[in-house]
N, C-alpha and C positions, 0 to 999 in steps of 0.2 A: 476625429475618429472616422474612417473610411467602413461604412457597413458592405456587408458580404452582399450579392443577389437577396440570396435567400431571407436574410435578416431583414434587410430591406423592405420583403414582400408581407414578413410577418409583422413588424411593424406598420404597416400600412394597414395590415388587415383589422391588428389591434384600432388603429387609428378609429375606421370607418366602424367597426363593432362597437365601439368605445360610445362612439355618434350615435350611430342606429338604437341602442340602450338610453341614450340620454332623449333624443327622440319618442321614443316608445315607453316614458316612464309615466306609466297611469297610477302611483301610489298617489295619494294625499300626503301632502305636507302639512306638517303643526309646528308652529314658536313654540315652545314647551314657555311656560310661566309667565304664561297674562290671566289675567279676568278681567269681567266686567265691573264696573265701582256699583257701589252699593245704587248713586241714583242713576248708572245708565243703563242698570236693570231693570230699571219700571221705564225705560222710553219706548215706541212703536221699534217695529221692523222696515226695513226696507228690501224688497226684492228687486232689483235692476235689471232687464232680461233685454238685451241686442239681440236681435235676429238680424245679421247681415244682410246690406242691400235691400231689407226689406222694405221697396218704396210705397210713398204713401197710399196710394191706390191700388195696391196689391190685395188686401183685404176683401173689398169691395167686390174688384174683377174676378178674383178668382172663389167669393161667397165662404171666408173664414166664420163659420156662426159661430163659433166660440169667440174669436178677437169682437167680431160684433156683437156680442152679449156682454161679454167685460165691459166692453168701451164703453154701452149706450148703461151701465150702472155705475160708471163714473167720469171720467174726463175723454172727452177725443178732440185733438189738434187738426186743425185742416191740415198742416204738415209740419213739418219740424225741419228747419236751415241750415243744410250741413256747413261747416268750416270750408272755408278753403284751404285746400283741392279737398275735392270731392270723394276722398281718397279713404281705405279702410284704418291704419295704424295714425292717420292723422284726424281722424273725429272723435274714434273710441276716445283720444287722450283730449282733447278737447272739450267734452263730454266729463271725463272724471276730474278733469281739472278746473273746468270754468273759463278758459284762454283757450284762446286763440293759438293756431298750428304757430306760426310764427314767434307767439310771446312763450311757449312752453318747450319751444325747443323739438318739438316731434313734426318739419314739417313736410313730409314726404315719407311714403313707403319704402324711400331709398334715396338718401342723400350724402352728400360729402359733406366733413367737420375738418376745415382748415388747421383751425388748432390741437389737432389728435391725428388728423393726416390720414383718415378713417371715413371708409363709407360705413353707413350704417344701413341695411337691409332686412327686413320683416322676415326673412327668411335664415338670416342667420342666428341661429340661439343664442351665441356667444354675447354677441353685441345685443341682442333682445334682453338680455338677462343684464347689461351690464349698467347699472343705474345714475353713472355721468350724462349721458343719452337724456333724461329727463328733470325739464323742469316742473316748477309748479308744485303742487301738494295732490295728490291725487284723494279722492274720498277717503280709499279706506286708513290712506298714511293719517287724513286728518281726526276719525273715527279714534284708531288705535292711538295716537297723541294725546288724546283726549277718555280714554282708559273706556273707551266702546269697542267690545271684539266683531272684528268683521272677517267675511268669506267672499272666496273667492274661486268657482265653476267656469274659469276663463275671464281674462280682461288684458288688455293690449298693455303691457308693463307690468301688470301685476305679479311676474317672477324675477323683478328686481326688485332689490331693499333701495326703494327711493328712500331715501333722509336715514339711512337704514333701517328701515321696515318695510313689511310686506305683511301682506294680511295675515292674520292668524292661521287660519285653514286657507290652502290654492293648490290647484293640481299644475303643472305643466302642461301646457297646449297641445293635446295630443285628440286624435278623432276616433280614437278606439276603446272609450267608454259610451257604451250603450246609453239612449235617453232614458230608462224604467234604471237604472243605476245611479246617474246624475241626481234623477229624481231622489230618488233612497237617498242620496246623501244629502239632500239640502236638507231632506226631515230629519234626519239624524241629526243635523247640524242646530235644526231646531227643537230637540227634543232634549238636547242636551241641558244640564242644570243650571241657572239663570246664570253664574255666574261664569260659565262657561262658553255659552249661547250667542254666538254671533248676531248684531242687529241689523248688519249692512251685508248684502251678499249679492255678489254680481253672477248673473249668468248667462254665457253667449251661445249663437246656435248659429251655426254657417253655410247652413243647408241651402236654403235662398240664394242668395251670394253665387254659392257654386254653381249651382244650375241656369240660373241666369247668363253666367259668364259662361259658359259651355253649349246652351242649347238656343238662347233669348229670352226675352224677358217674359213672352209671351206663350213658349214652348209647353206642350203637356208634361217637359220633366220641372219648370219652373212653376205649375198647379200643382205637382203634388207637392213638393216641395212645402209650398205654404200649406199645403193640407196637414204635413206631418209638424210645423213648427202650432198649426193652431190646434191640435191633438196635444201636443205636448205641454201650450200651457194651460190646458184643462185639465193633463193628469196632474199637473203639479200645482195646480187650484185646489184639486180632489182631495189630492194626498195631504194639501195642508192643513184645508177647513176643520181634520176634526181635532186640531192641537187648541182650537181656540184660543190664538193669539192676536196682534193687532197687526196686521201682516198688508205693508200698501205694494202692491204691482206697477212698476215703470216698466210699459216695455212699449219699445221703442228699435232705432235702426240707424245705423251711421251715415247711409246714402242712401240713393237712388240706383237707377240704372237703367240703360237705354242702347238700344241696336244699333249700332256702328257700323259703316262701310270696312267687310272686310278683303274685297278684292281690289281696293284702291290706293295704297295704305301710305304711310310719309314715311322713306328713308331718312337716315340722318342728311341732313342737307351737304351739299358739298361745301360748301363754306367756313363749315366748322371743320379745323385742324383738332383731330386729339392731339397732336406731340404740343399746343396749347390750349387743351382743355379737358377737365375732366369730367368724364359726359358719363353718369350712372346711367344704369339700361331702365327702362321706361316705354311703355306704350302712353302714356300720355304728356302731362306735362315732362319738359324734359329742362334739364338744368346744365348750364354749361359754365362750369369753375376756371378759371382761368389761373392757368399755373403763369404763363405770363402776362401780367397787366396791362402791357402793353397794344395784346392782341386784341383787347374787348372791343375797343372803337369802328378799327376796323374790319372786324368778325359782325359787327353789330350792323354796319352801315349796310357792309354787304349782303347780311339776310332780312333786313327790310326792304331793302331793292330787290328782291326775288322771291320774298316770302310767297307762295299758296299755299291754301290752305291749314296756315296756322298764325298765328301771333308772334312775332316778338318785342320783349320788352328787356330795356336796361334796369336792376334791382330801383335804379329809385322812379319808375316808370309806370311799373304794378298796379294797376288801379285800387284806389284808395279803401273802395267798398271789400276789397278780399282781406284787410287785414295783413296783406304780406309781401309789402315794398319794406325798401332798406329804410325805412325808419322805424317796420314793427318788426326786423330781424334781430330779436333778441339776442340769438346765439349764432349772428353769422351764418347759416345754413340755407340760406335763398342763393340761386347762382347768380352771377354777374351777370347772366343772360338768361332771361327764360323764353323757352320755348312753349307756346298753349295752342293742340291742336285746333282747328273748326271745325264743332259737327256737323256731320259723321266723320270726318277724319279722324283716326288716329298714327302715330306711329309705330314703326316696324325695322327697329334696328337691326334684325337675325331675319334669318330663314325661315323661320317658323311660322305656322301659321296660327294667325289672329284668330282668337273667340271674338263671339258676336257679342256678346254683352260686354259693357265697358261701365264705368263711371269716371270720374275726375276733372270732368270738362265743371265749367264757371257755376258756382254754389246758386246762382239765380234762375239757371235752367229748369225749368218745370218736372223732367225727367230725375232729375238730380236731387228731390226733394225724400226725406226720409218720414219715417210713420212716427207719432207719439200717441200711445194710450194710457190711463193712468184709471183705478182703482183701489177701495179697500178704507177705514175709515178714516181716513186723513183728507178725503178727497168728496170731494161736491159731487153731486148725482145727475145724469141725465145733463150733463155740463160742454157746451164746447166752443172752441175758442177758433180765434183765426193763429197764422203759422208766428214762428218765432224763432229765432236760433238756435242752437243747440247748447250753447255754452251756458244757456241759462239754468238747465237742466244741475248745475251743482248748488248753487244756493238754495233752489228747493227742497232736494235732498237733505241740504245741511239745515232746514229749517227745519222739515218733519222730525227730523231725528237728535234736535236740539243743540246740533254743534256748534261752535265760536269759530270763526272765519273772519283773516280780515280781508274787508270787501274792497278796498281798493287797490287789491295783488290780484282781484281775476277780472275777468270784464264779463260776469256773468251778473246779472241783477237779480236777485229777487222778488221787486215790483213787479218783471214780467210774467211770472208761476203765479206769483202770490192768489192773485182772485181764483184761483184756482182750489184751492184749499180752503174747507171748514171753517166758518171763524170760531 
């Protein structure tokens, strides 16, 4: 069927409305017909609270009293060890999963799926929503499995039905609920009748994140920034204390982040042909898929003879310490080639111009390091540790809050949290 102009344009418009509405939808979502079981209504609570980017010495520099009051009344990490890449939608899931970007299938902000013939991009809903995208078990799928209702104020997957479920209560990722609203809803969420009452409840905050990436890391927009994310979990300390529950605080951060050369930047190199390869867009690591096989070697050969200023590696090349050579590609999704810039490099496939703040470079960079604090009574006092992974961060979770996990589907340990926690 041949559409008119016209039709054309109102179809379009519907299109992009259509979008704009699914974008902009701030309701809260409910599963109608769950509770909590009679005994995972007497277990604690867990609050999980990501501040993006928030690196670990961000507190400190910029004098958060509040994050340094929490912290010195119960657990502070020297730092906490993103996943590799350094990346935002590949630690969040790493984090709620216990795995490794490579073993859970999330691993890139934007990567190609051979077998779906599909990129997948943190920016497209569609594919964010769409739950083949993810492996693993994430918290709250294990929670609600296990007949404990959990919520959800943002988390990187949490609007797809991984194993078909999604958390009881979650909103759509959208930036136009107010934080004194967020707040309101968690206590509501906690005010609710026990067997209604969510015990697991994520909440993210991207303030950090943006400012950093827009102004440095160091910028008077990235102090207040932390000013307003350590304001807000004092209101939401505030607003909780007087429910007199047993309420533990994780909050924590997926990366780092660090000032980048932006007047020097890496084009795609000449060497790589797209008509053999398919190159997602990226300012850092970059992934080159090879539609013909045949191309890698010699694509490979030729940009190690000329590399500056970045790395390349064949998938089974990867050094072993990231977790993500072709032996830990669970789901296929590492390219045949990767590309990893050198700091301060990054790259710059468009016109556009680079922000200074960047993350994604090698998980062992000092810069790249993310924050862990931990309170509330599950946790030791006046307690601190040296750094640790992030992945370990689910077994503790599933320990506070009594869950069954089996431990040898995540690579997250328990031993490592554990001294961490009350005997």
């Amino acid at each position: 069927m041949k559409l008119s102009a016209k039709a054309f344009v109102l179809l379009l418009f519907a299109q992009v409305l259509g979008l704009w509405a699914f974008a902009q939808d701030t309701t809260q979502h409910i599963v109608p017909g769950r509770q909590n079981s009679k005994a995972q209504q007497q277990k604690p609570y867990v609050i999980l609270i990501s501040a993006d980017g928030f690196r670990y010495d961000l507190a400190d520099s910029f004098h958060a009293k509040n994050l340094i009051r929490f912290r010195s009344q119960g657990v502070q990490a020297e730092y906490m060890k993103p996943s590799y890449p350094s990346l935002t939608f590949p630690n969040h899931y790493a984090i709620i999963t216990g795995m490794y970007p490579a073993h859970n299938g999330l691993v890139d902000n934007s990567f190609y799926d051979a077998n779906k013939n599909k990129i997948y991009t943190m920016g497209n809903k569609t594919e964010v929503a769409d739950s083949s995208w993810y492996g693993g078990t994430p918290l709250w799928v294990l929670a609600e499995q296990q007949q404990m209702l959990s919520a959800s104020f943002y988390w990187v997957a949490s609007e797809a039905a991984i194993q078909g479920v999604r958390p009881t209560y979650y909103y759509i990722y959208n930036e136009k609920i107010g934080i004194d609203e967020r707040i309101a809803a968690v206590k509501k969420w906690l005010q609710l009748p026990p067997e209604k009452r969510p015990h697991f409840i994520t909440f993210y905050l991207p303030e950090v994140d943006h400012e950093e990436h827009m102004h440095g890391v160091f910028s008077p927009e990235t102090a207040h920034a932390v000013q307003f994310v350590d304001e807000a979990i004092a209101k939401l300390n505030e607003a909780l204390a007087p429910l007199n529950l047993p309420i533990n605080y994780i909050f924590l951060s997926d990366h780092g982040m660090v000032d980048v050369d932006v007047n020097h930047t890496l084009p795609l190199p000449a060497q790589v042909d797209t008509a053999n390869f398919i190159v997602p867009r990226s300012d850092m690591l970059l992934h080159l898929y090879a539609k013909n096989k045949n191309a890698i070697m010699p694509t490979y050969t030729a940009l190690k003879n000329s590399a500056t200023g970045y790395n390349v590696y064949l998938a089974n090349e990867i050094p072993e310490n990231w977790h993500y050579n072709a032996a830990n590609d669970y789901f296929n999704r590492v390219g045949d080639i990767l590309l990893v810039p050198q700091y301060p490099k990054v790259f710059n496939l468009s016109s556009r111009k680079i922000t200074p703040g960047k993350h994604g470079y090698d998980n062992n960079m000092t810069e790249m390091r993310a924050t862990f604090y931990a309170w509330g009574p599950a946790f030791k006092q006046q307690f601190k540790i040296r750094g640790f992974e992030n992945v370990h961060v689910f077994p503790l979770i599933a320990k506070i809050l009594g869950l069954q996990y089996q431990a040898d589907a995540i690579d997250g340990q328990l031993k490592v949290l554990a001294p961490i926690l009350k005997q």
